[in-house]
Every structure is written in C-alpha cells, then in structure tokens.
KOLVOTOR-634140 format. One record per residue (C-alpha): x, y, z. Coordinates in steps of 0.1 Angstrom, whole numbers, plus 5000, padded with zeros to 4 digits. Each point is the difference from the previous one (the first is absolute). Example, Ala and Ser with C-alpha at 12.3 -4.5 7.8 and 13.67 -1.06 7.14 Angstrom:
BEGIN
512349555078 501450344993 
// end
This chain:
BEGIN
500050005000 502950245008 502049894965 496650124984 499450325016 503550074994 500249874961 497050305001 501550255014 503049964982 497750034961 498350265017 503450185005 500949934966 497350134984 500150325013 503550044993 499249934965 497150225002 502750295012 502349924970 496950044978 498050305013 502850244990 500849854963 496350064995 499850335006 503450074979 498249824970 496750205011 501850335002 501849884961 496549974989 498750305013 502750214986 499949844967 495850074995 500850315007 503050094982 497849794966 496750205008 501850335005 502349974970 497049914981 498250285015 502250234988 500249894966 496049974997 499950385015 502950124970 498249854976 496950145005 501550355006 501849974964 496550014987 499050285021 497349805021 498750195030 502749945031 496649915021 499149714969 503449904998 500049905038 496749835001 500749794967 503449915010 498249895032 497749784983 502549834972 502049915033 497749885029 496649864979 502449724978 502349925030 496849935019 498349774979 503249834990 500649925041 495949874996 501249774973 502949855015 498049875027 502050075029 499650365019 503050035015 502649874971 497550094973 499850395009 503749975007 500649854964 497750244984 501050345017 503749894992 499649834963 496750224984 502750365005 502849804982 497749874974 499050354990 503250145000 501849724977 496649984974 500150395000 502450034968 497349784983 497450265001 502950365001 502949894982 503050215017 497950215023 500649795035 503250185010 498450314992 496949955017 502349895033 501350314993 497750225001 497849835028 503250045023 499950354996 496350055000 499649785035 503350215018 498450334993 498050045035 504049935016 501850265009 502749884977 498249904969 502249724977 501850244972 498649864961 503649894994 500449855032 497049794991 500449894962 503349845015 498249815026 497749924973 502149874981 501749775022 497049875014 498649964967 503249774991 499349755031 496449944982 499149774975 499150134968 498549794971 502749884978 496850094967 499950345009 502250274985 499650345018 499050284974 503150254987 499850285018 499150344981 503250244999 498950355002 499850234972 503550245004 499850365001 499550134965 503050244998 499650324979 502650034968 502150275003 498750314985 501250034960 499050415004 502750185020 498350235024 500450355001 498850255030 497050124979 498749664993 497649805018 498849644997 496249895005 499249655000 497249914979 497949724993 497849854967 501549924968 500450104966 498650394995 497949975032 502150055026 498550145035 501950275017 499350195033 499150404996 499350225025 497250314983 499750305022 496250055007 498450364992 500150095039 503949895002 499749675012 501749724986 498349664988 502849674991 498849784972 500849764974 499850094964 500549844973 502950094974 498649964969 502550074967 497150054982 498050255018 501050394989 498650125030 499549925040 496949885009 497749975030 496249865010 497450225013 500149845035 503750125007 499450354980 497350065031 501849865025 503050244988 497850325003 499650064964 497550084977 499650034967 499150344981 496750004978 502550154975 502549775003 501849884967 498949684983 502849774988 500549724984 501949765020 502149724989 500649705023 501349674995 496149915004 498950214973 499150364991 497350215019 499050384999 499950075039 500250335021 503550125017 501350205029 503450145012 501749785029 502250255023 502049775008 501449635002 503249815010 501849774986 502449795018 500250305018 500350284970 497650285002 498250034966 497850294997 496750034976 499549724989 496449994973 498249705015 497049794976 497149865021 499849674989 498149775023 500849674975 504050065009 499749945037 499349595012 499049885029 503449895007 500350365020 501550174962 498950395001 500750044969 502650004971 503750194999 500150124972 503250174978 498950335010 501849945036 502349704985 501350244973 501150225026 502749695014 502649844978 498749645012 502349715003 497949644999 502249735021 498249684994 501849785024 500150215034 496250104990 500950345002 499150374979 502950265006 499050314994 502050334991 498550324997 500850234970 501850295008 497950305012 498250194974 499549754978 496250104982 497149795011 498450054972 497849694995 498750105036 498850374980 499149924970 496049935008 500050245020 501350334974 498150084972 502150124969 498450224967 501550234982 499650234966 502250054972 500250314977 502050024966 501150304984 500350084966 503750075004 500249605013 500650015036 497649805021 498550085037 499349815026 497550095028 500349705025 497549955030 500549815028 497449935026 500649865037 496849805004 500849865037 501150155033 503950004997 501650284986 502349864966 503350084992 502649954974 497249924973 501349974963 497949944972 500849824967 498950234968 500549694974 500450154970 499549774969 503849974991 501150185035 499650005033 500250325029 499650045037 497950275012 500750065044 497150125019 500150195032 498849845036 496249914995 498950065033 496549755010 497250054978 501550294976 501250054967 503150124983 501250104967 503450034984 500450124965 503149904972 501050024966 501749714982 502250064968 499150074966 500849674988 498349795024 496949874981 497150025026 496549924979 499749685023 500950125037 499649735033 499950135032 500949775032 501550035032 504149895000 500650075038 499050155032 500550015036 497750055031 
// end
C-alpha cells in the first residue's frame, strides 16, 4: 500500500514538472503567434489602406473596407476549419498572407507602392510621421520577402514627360524690342492688348492678329464696356478681314499698348463676327501692326515687336477719317492750278497731310496745313507746263495724328 501511494506521488510529481517545462514553451509559441497575426494583418492593413488611397477613396471608406476584406474572410475560413481555437488562429494568420501574395494577380507592380503609401498615410496622427522615402524603402524590402506570382509581370512604369526647353532665340534682342508670346497658328495668332477705355481706364484682352485684316477691330459689347460710342455721322468703310469684306461703322481708339508700346489713335471697325467666344475682342489689324517692324519666331511661340522710329505717318489710321477734293484750273498760256481740300472728319486734329495730284503721265504732292477736328483746309499749286493733267487723281499719300 505504501509502494503505491508512493509510485503516485512520484507520477504526480512528474507531471507537474513536465507541466512547468511546458507552460512556458506555450506561451513563447502563443506570444510567436500573436506577433505574427498581427505583424500579417497589419502589413496587409496597410497595403489595403495604400491601395485604396491611390484611387482617392474616402480615408473613412478606406478603413471600413480594409476592415471588412480582413476580418469577414478570416472568420469564416476559422468556421470552415472546424476548430475555434486553431481555425481562427490559421485563418487570421494565413487569409492576410494570402492577400498579399495574390495581390500582383489583380495590380501588377502596385504592392510595394501601395505599402508605401499606406505606411505614410497610417503614421500621419504620430508626432513623427514616416518620410515618403523612408517608406518606399521599407516597401520595398518587405515587398521582396513576399511571394509574387511567377505569371505576372508588373507594368513599365511611365517616365515623365521632361521639361520642354525653349530654343535659343534666332532674333538678337535689342533695348527697344519686346517679346509677346502668342498662341493659334497660321494667320490667327491671339495676342494680349491692353485698349484705354474713354474714361482712362485700361481693359487687357486677347485679339487676334490677323495678316489680312487692314484695320483693328472690335465687337459692340467691349466698345460699351470701353466707354465709347459711335457718332451718327461716323464714316462707313468697307472692311476687309480674313472672314470676308463688310461695310461697318468706325471710331478713333485713344489709345492701346502693345507689349507695352503706347500707340495712339488707332481707327477701330465694329465687327461683332471677329470676336468668338473664346474671349477674342476683336481683330489687330495692320493699322497698329504696321506701326512695329514684327519678327514671327515659330519655335519659342513668340511675336517681337519693334516700334518704327517716332514720326513715322499713320496714315492708314487717317485716311477714313480725312476727306480730300480739289479743283483744277488751266490757262490758256498752259500752266495748270490746283485748289486741294482737305477735310478732318473726326475729333483729332491732323497733321503732316500730303496729297497725291496724279497727273496722267506725272505725279505731285500737294501739303496741307493742320486740320484741326471737324474743319476744312485748302492749299493751292501750280504744276509745270508740261505736265499733262486732263486725267487728275486725288488721294491721300500720308498723314500723321
């Protein structure tokens, strides 16, 4: 009876030594286990939450759907397998790293990125948030310790467009030279102008420079919004436009810039047609062009402009706007006389005017005095004996405001 109460207490003894050496290997392979669900559902976690953001999902949908992809599958996988504990055990540790490897199957190349930017995303509430290049190279590396499928190639990465560089200028520039960008092709090109409004206030636009418009032309809308008006006895013209010809009212400008040059009177055509709803006023026509020696340079996009020296007539900008007649007289000894007229039909006195008297095999210049606004003025002169005048043509050759 004593052998057997002691053979008991001796197993008894033994078994809970054994039960000592066990206790603390179990909870190292519980704390393994722990650590490694955790370190598979928070790696996957992460790269759930940087894919999502890539595609600019809400950070508050990003969280729940990462949520669901993780906890839902691991929990019905650990139903499946049977048994709670070692089923939830496989599932939270197995589901993660199932997700991870088959991820290149579904975003060829974008795991390490996703890591990436997940990692920096879930340290931004720290007070020392992961740097971006701190956390493509943990990426990186982490994304080398995961399977990949050996099918899928990741996608070539798009290399950004360089900087376009400019060409160097092929037109030397000089200190009264200026260069405007422009943009359009062809003999449309659109060009920024500043107009100075009837009360003195300036107005920036884009016009159009168009080669085969004579003179500058603006819509009604920006003519109001300027402060002008137009005369009941303004001229007519005839304007000519690369969209066609059209007899239309004009009006003197004060003043515009150009690339920052100050051009005075300008004759402005209302043509509603030659502004678009691209935000064009209007055309630029060679009545302010033909004041600039103009310098096209295709490849920097570029007009350089270059005034003409001071004094140069402006006469296209006159010619509506003076009215020439004239009388001839021939005496019996053979001289011919000229009476020339000159009218100023618009508000800006006109200087400098000269007047062709085309002759039929000659031809003369006749000067009038200043025409001050709304007068007339007369000049008289002879032309020689021989000059054969039966057929005479009278037309403006030059003036200046």
């Amino acid at each position: 009876m004593d052998q057997a109460l002691e053979s008991a207490l001796v197993g008894e003894h033994e078994r809970e030594t054994k039960n000592q050496h066990a206790n603390p290997m179990k909870y190292l392979l519980a704390l393994i286990a722990a650590v490694a669900i955790i370190a598979s559902m928070g790696l996957c976690a992460v790269t759930l939450v940087g894919l999502l953001a890539t595609r600019h999902t809400d950070p508050g949908t990003s969280a729940v759907a990462t949520a669901i992809l993780l906890l839902l599958p691991s929990l019905g996988l650990a139903g499946l397998l049977g048994s709670h504990r070692a089923g939830l055990l496989l599932a939270s540790l197995g589901w993660p790293l199932l997700v991870l490897s088959g991820l290149p199957l579904f975003f060829p190349g974008e795991r390490a990125e996703a890591m990436a930017s997940g990692l920096v995303i879930l340290s931004l509430p720290f007070h020392e948030p992961i740097s971006p290049a701190k956390s493509e190279e943990l990426a990186l590396w982490l994304d080398g310790l995961l399977p990949s499928p050996s099918s899928t190639q990741p996608l070539p990465r798009a290399e950004p467009l360089p900087e376009k560089l400019l060409p160097p200028s092929t037109i030397p520039m000089a200190e009264d030279q200026v260069a405007l960008p422009y943009e359009g092709q062809g003999n449309s090109l659109s060009i920024p102008v500043s107009l100075q409004g009837a009360t003195g206030d300036d107005m920036d636009v884009f016009m159009l420079l168009d080669t085969g418009s004579t003179f500058t032309t603006l819509d009604r809308s920006t003519i109001q919004a300027l402060g002008y008006r137009l005369a009941p006895d303004a001229p007519i013209i005839t304007t000519s436009t690369a969209k066609g010809d059209s007899d239309t009212s004009i009006l003197i400008l004060d003043r515009l810039w150009l690339g920052g040059f100050q051009v005075d009177g300008v004759t402005v055509a209302v043509c509603d047609p030659c502004a678009d709803d691209d935000g064009q006023a209007g055309l630029l026509g060679l009545n302010v062009t033909g004041r600039f020696m103009l310098h096209l340079d295709t490849a920097r996009r570029e007009l350089v402009l270059e005034p003409r020296p001071p004094g140069t007539p402006t006469t296209l900008d006159i010619k509506p706007w003076i009215e020439i007649s004239g009388r001839s007289t021939h005496w019996p000894d053979g001289r011919t006389e000229f009476l020339i007229h000159g009218e100023n039909l618009g508000d800006r006195q006109i200087t400098n005017a000269r007047v062709a008297i085309r002759c039929s095999s000659r031809t003369f210049i006749a000067e009038l005095p200043p025409i001050p606004p709304r007068e007339l003025v007369s000049t008289s002169l002879s032309v020689p004996r021989t000059a054969s005048c039966e057929s005479v043509e009278l037309a403006l050759e030059q003036a200046s405001w």
